[in-house]
C-alpha positions in Angstrom: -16.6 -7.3 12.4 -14.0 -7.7 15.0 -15.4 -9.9 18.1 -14.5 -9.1 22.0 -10.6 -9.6 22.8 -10.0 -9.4 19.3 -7.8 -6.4 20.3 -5.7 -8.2 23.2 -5.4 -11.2 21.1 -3.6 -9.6 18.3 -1.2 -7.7 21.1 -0.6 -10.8 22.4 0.3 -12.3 18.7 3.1 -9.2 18.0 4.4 -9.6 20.5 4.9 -13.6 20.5 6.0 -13.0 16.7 8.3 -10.3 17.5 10.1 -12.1 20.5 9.5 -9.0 22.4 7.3 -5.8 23.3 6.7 -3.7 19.8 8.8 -0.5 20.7 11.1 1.0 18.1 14.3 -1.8 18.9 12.1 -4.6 18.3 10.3 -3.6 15.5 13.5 -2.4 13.7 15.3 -5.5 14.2 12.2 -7.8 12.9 11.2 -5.7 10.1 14.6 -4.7 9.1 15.0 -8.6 9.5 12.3 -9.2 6.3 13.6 -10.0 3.3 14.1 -7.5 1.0 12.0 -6.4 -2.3 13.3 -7.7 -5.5 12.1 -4.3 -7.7 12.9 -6.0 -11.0 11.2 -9.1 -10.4 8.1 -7.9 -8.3 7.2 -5.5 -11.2 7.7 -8.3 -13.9 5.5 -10.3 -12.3 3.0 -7.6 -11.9 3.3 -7.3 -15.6 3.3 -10.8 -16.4 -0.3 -10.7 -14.1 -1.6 -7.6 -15.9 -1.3 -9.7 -19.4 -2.9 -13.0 -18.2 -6.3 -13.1 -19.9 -10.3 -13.4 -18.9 -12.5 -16.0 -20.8 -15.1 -14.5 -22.8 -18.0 -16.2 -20.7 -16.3 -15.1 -17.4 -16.1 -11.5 -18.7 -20.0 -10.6 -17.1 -19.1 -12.2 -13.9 -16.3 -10.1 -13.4 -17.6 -6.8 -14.0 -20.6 -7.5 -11.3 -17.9 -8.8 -9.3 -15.9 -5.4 -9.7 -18.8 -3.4 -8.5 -20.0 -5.6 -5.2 -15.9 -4.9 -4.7 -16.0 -1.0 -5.1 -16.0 1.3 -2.1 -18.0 4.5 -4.0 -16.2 7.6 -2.8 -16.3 10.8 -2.5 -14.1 13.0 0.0 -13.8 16.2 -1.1 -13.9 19.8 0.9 -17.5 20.6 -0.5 -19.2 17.6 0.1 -22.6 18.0 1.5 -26.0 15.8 2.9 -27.4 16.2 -0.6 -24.2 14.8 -2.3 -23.9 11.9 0.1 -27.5 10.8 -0.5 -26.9 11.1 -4.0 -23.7 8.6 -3.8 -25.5 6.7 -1.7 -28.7 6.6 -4.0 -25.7 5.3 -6.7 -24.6 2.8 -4.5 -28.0 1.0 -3.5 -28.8 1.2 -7.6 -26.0 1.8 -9.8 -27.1 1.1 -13.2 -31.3 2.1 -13.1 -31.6 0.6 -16.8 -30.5 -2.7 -15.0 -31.8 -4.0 -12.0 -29.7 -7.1 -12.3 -26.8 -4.8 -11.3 -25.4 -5.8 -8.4 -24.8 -2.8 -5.5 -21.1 -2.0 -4.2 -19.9 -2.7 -1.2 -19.4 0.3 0.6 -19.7 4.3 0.9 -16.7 5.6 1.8 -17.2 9.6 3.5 -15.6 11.7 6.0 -16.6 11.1 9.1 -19.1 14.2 9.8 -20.6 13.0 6.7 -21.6 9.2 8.1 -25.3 10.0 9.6 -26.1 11.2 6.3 -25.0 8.1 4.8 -26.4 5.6 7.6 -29.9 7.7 7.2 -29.9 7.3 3.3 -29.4 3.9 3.4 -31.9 2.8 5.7 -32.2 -0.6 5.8 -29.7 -1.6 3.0 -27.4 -0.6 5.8 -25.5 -3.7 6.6 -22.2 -6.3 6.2 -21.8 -6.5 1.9 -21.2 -10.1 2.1 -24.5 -10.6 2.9 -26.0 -7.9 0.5 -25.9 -5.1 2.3 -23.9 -1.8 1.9 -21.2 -0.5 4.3 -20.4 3.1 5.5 -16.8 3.8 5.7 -15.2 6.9 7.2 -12.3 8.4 6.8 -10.6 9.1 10.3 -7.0 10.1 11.9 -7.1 13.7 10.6 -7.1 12.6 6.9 -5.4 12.7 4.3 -2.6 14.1 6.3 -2.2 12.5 9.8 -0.9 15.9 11.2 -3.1 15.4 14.6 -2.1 14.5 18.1 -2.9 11.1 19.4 -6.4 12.4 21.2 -7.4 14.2 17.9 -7.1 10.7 15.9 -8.6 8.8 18.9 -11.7 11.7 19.1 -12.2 11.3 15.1 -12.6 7.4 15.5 -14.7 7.0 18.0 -17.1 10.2 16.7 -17.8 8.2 13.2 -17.8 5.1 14.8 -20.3 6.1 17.3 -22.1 7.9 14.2 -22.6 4.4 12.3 -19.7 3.5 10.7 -18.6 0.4 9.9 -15.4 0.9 9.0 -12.7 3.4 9.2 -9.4 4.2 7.2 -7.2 5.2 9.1 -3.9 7.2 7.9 -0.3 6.2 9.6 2.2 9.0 10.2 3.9 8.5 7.8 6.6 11.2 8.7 7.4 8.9 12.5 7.1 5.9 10.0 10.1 6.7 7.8 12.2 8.1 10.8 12.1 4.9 12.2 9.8 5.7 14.8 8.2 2.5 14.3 7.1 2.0 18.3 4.8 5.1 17.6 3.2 4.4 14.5 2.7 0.8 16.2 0.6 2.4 19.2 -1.3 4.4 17.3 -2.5 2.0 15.0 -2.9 -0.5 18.0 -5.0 2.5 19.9 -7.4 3.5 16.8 -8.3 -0.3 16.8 -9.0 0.4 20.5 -11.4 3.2 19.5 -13.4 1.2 16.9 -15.0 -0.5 19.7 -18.3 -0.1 20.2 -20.5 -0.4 23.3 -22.0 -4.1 22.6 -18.7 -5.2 22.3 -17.9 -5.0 18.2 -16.0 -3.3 16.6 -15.6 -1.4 12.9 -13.5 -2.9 10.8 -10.3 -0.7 10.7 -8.2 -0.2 7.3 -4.9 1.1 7.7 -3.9 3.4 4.8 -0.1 3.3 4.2 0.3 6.1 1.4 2.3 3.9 -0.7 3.5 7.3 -2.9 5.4 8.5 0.1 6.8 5.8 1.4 9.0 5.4 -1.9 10.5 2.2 -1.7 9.1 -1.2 -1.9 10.9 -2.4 0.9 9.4 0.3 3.2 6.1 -0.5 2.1 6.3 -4.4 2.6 7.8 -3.3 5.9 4.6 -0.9 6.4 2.5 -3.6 5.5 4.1 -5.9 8.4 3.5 -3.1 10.4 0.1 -2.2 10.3 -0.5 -6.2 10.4 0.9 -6.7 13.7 -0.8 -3.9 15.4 -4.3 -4.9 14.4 -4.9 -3.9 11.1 -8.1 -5.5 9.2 -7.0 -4.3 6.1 -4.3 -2.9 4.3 -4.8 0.2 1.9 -2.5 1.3 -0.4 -3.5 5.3 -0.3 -5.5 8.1 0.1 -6.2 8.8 -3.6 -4.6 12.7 -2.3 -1.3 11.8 -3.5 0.5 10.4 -6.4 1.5 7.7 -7.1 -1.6 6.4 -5.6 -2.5 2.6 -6.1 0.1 1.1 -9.0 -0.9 -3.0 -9.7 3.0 -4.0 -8.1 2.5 -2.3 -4.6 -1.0 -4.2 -4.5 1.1 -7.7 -5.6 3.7 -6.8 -2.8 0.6 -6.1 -0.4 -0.9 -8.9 -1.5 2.2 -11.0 -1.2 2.7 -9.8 2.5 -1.4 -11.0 3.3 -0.3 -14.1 1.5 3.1 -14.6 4.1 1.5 -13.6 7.0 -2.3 -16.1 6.8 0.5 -18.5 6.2 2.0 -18.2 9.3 -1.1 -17.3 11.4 -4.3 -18.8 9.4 -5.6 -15.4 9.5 -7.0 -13.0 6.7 -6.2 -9.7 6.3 -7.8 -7.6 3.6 -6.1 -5.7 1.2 -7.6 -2.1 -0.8 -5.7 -0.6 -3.7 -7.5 3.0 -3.7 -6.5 5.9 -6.3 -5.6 6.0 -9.8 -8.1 2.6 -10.8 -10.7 4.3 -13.5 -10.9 1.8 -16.2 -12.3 -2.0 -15.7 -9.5 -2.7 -18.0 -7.1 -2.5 -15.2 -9.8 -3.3 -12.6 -9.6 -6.6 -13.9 -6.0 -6.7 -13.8 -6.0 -6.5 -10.3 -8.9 -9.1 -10.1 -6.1 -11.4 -11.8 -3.8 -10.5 -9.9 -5.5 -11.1 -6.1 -7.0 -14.7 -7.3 -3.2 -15.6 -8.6 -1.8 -14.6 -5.4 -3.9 -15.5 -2.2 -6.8 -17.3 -4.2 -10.3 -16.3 -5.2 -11.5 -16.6 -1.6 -10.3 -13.2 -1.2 -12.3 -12.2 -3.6 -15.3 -10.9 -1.1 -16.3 -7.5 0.5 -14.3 -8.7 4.2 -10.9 -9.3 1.9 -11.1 -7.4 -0.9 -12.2 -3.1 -2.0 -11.3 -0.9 -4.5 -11.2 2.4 -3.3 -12.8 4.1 -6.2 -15.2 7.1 -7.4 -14.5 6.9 -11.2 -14.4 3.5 -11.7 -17.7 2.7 -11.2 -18.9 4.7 -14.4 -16.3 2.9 -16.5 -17.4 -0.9 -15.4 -21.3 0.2 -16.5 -20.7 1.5 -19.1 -18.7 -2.1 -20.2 -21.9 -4.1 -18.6 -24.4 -1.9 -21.1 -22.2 -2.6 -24.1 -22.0 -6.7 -23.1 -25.5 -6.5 -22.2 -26.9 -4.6 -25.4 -24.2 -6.4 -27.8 -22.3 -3.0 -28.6 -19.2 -4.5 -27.0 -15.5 -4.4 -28.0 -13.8 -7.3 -25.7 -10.3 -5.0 -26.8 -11.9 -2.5 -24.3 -11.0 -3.9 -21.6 -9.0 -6.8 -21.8 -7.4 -9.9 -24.0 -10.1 -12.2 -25.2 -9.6 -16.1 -25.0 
């Protein structure tokens, strides 16, 4: 969690790193200014990544390590207390033939949803790097972003004030690629604003980029720079509402950008590939992929989520198999 002057600080970062205050001119020239995506090699070395293989003893260690990573989901029109308890109920104890299963990191709801989470948990409520299990909410009038300023600002602070400990946020995307780059800076900058709380921390605040409308790598590495400099805790590749959702060279490239920028600053940002993820088979790709890019130390709750409601289901049933002996390594990926 974000500690007090966390929010001035970073303002006070942009704007030293852009040579000037973050308004559309500014931001243009510096991320305009980024070196462009090279398509062809970014995706072969997402490929090259998504072949490298696990060793046969580390195989158990990274399916629990999948699920303390997952963020169990569900955001859907119909959801109701009942459902949230029972997501929750699968969080806390996701495999009840196995108590050795570790529990996921997070619950991920809309934001009128989070008291029913926060209640259901009880006192498993708490930061999953120590064990505990996060509620995320979904804020900013998602999936969409089609809200004025105050709307976005009133959804935050409502699920923050509710018990959440983190919120994804959606950019406007629209503002975003018309080059309005001051706006979607401010408003970014202001939701990080309204995850304060009244003691003085603040909910940790992912900034969802939706990847599959932004197009082109280049405006999603410039996206990523974005949401960076105003604050962003984490970078998120989608909503899971449109397609293509999270594809293993847009994480790379995010990952790559996370990579550049603790480089320059010595700070972490966390990165969450959400949508489209359902087998551990490419879960693990992605595992690969994060520890060959910014290490293994990102591979912890604060740095690291998969944004997931399938998933889950696939990585037990691959921890039964290993664990009963009626297990196909070719399931899931290349045996050493």
């Amino acid at each position: 969690m974000s500690s007090p002057g966390v929010v001035q600080t970073l303002a006070d970062r942009a704007v030293e790193l852009l040579g000037g205050e973050p308004d559309d001119t500014t931001l243009r020239r510096y991320l305009h200014g980024l070196p462009g995506v090279d398509a062809v090699g970014l995706e072969q070395r997402a490929a090259d990544l998504g072949t490298r293989s696990i060793k046969t003893t580390s195989k158990a260690w990274a399916l629990d390590k999948i699920v303390e990573l997952i963020d169990l989901t569900t955001l859907e029109g119909a959801d109701t207390p009942g459902k949230v308890r029972s997501l929750v109920a699968k969080a806390l104890n996701p495999d009840a033939t196995d108590p050795s299963c570790p529990r996921v990191a997070a619950v991920c709801v809309y934001g009128d949803m989070v008291p029913y989470a926060v209640e259901a948990l009880g006192a498993a409520h708490g930061d999953p790097d120590e064990g505990g299990v996060s509620v995320a909410a979904v804020a900013t009038a998602f999936p969409s972003g089609r809200a004025s300023l105050a709307v976005k600002l009133a959804d935050t602070a409502d699920a923050v004030a509710a018990g959440a400990d983190e919120i994804d946020m959606v950019i406007d995307r629209g503002a975003f690629l018309a080059g309005r780059y001051g706006l979607v800076f401010d408003q970014i900058a202001q939701v990080k604003r309204a995850c304060r709380r009244d003691d003085g921390t603040s909910a940790s605040l992912k900034v969802i980029l939706e990847t599959g409308e932004l197009k082109t790598y280049d405006n999603i590495k410039r996206a990523s720079w974005l949401a960076i400099l105003a604050g962003g805790d984490f970078i998120k590749t989608s909503t899971g509402k449109v397609q293509p959702a999270a594809t293993l060279p847009t994480t790379l490239l995010m990952l790559e950008v996370v990579r550049d920028w603790y480089r320059a600053t010595g700070e972490k940002i966390g990165v969450k590939p959400a949508g489209g993820i359902r087998s551990s088979k490419d879960a693990i790709k992605y595992l690969v992929t994060v520890a060959e890019t910014v290490g293994e130390e990102w591979l912890q709750p604060h740095l690291f989520r998969y944004g997931a409601s399938s998933l889950l289901n696939d990585v037990l049933l691959q921890r039964q198999k290993m664990r009963t002996g009626h297990y196909s390594g070719a399931d899931y990926v290349t045996i050493d």
